[in-house]
N, CA, C and O atoms as CSV, one atom per row, in Angstrom:
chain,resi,resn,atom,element,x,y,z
A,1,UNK,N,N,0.840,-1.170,0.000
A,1,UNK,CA,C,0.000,0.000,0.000
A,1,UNK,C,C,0.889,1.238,0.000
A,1,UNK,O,O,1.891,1.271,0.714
A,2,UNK,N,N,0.518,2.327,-0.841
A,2,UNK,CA,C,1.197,3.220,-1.059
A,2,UNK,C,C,0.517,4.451,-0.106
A,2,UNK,O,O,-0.712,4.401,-0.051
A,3,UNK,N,N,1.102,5.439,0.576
A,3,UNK,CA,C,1.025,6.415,1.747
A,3,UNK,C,C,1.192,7.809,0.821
A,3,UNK,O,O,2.279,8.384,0.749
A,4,UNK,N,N,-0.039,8.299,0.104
A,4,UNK,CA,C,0.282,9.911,-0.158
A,4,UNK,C,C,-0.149,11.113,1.031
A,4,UNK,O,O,-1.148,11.089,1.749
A,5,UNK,N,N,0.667,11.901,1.002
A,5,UNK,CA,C,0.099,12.953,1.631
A,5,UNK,C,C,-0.046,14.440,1.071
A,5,UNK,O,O,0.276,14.452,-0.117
A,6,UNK,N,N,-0.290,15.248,1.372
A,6,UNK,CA,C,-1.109,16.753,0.711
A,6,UNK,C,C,0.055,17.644,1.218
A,6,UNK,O,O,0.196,17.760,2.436
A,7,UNK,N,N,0.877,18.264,0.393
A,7,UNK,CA,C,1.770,19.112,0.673
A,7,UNK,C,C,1.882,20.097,1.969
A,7,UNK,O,O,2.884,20.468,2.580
A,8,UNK,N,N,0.220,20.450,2.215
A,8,UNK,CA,C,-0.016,21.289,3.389
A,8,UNK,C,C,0.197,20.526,4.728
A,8,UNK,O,O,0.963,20.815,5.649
A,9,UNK,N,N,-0.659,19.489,4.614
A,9,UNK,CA,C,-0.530,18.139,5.652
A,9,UNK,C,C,1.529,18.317,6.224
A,9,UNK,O,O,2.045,18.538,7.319
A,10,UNK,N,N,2.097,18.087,4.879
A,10,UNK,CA,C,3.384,17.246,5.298
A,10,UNK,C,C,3.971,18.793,6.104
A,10,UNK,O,O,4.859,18.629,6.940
A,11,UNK,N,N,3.396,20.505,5.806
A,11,UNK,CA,C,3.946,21.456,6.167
A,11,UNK,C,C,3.596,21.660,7.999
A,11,UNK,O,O,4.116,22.136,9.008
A,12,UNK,N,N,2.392,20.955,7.567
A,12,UNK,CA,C,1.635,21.383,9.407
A,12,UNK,C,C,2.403,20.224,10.355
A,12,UNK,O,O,2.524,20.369,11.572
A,13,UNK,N,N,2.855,19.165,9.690
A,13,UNK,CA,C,3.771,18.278,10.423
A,13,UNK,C,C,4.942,18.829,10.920
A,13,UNK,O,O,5.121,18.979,12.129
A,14,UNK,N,N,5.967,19.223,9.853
A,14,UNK,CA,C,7.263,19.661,10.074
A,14,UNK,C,C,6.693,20.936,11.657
A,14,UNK,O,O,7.353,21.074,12.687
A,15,UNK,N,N,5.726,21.455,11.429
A,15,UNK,CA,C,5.634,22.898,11.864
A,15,UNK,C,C,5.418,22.224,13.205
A,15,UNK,O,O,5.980,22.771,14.154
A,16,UNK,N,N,4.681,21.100,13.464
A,16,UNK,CA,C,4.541,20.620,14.801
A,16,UNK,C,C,5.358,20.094,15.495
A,16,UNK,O,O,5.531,20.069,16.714
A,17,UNK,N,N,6.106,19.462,14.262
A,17,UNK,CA,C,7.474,19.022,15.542
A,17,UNK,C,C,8.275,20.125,15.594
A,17,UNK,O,O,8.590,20.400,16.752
A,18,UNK,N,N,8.703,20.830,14.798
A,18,UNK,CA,C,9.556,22.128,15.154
A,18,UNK,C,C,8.818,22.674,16.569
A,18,UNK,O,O,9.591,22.996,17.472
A,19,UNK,N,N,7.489,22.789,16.800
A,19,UNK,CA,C,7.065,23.048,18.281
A,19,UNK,C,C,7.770,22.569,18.801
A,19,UNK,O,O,8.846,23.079,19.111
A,20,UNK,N,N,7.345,21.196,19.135
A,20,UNK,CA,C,7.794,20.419,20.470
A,20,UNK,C,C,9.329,20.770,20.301
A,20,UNK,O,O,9.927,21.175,21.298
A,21,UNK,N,N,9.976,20.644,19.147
A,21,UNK,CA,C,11.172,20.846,19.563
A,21,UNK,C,C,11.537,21.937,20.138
A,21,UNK,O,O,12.713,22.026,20.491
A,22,UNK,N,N,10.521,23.158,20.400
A,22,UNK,CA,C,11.222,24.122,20.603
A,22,UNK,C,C,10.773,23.865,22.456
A,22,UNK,O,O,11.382,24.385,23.392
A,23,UNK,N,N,9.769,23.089,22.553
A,23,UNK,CA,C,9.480,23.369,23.828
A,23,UNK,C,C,10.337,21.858,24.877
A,23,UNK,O,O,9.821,21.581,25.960
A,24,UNK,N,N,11.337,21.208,24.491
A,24,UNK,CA,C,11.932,20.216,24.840
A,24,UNK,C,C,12.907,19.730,23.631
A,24,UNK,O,O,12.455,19.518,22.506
A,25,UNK,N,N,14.338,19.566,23.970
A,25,UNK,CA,C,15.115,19.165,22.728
A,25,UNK,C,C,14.799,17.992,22.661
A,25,UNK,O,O,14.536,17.341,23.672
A,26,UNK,N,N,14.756,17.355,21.099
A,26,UNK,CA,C,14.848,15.767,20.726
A,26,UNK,C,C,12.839,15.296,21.296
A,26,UNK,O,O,12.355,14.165,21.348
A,27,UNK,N,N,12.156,16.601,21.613
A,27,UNK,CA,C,10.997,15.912,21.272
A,27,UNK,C,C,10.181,16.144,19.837
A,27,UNK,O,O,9.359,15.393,19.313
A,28,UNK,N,N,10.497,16.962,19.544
A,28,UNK,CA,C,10.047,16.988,17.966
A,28,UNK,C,C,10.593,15.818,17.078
A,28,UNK,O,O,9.940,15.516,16.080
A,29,UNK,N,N,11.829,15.091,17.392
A,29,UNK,CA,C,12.019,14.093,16.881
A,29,UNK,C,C,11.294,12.810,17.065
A,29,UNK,O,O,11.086,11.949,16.210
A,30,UNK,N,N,10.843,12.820,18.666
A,30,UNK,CA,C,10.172,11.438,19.223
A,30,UNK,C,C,9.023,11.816,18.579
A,30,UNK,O,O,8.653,10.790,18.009
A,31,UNK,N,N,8.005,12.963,18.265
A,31,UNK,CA,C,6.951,13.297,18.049
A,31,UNK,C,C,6.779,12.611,16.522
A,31,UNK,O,O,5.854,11.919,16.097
A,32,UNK,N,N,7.902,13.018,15.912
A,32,UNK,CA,C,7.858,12.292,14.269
A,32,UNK,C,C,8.259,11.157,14.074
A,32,UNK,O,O,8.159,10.610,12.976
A,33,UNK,N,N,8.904,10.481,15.347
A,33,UNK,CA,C,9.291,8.821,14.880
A,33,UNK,C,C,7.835,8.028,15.746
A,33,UNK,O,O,7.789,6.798,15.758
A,34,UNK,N,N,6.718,8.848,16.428
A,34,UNK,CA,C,5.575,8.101,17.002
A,34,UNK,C,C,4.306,8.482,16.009
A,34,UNK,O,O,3.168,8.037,16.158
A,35,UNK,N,N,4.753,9.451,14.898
A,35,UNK,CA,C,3.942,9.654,13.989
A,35,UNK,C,C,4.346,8.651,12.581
A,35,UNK,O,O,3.530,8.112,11.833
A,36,UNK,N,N,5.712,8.598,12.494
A,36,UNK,CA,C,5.803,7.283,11.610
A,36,UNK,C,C,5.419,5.876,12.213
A,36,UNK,O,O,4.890,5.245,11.297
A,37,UNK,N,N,5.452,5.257,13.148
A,37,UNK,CA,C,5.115,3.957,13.432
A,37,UNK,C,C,3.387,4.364,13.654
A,37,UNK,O,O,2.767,3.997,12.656
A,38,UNK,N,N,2.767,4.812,14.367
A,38,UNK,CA,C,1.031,5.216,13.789
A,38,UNK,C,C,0.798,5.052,12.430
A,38,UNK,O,O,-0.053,4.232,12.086
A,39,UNK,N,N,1.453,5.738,11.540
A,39,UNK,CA,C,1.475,5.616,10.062
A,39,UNK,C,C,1.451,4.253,9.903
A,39,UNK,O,O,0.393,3.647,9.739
A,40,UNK,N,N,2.928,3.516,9.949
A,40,UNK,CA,C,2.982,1.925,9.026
A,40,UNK,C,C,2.102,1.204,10.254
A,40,UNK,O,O,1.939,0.118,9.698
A,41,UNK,N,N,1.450,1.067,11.492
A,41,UNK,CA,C,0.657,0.114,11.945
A,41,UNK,C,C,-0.448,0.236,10.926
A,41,UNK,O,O,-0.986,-0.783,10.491
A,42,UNK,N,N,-0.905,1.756,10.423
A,42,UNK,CA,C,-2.073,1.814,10.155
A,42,UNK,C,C,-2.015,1.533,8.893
A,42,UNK,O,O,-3.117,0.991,8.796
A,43,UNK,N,N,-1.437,1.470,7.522
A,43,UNK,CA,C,-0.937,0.835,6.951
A,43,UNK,C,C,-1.101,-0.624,6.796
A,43,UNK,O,O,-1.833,-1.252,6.030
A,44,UNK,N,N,-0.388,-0.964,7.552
A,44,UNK,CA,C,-0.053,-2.550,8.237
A,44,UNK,C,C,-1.210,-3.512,7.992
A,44,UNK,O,O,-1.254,-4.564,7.355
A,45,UNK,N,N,-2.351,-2.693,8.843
A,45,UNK,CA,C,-3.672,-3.409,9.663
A,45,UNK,C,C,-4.279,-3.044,7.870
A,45,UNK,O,O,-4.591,-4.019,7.185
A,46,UNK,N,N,-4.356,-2.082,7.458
A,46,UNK,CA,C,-4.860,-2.024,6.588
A,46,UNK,C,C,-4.351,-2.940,5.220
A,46,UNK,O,O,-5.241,-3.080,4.381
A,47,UNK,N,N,-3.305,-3.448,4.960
A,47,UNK,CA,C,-2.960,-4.495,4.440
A,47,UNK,C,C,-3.217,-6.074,5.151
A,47,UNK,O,O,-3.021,-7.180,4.646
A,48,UNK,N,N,-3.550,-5.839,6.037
A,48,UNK,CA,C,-4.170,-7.542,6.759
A,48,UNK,C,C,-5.790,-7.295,6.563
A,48,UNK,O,O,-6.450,-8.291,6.862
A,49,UNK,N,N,-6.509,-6.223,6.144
A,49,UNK,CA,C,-7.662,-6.342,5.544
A,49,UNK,C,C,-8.187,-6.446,4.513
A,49,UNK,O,O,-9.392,-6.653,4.371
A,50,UNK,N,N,-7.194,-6.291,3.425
A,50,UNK,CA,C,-7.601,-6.295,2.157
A,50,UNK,C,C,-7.329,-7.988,1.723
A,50,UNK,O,O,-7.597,-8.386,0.589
């Protein structure tokens, strides 16, 4: 399964972890490596349904 996203989407991302990062170092990073594994579970589950 292929994962597109909407240019604005991928801008409001970057913009959210740049938050957290600003409000704790290295959490804008955890914020985007718990937004990639959400992604491929959901993904995932969605390839064990088809």
């Amino acid at each position: 399964m292929r994962v597109v996203s909407h240019p604005e989407a991928d801008q409001e991302l970057e913009a959210a972890a740049l938050w957290y990062e600003e409000r704790q170092p290295e959490l804008g990073d955890d914020f985007l490596h718990e937004f990639e594994c959400t992604l491929r579970r959901i993904v995932d589950d969605a390839g064990a349904l088809a």
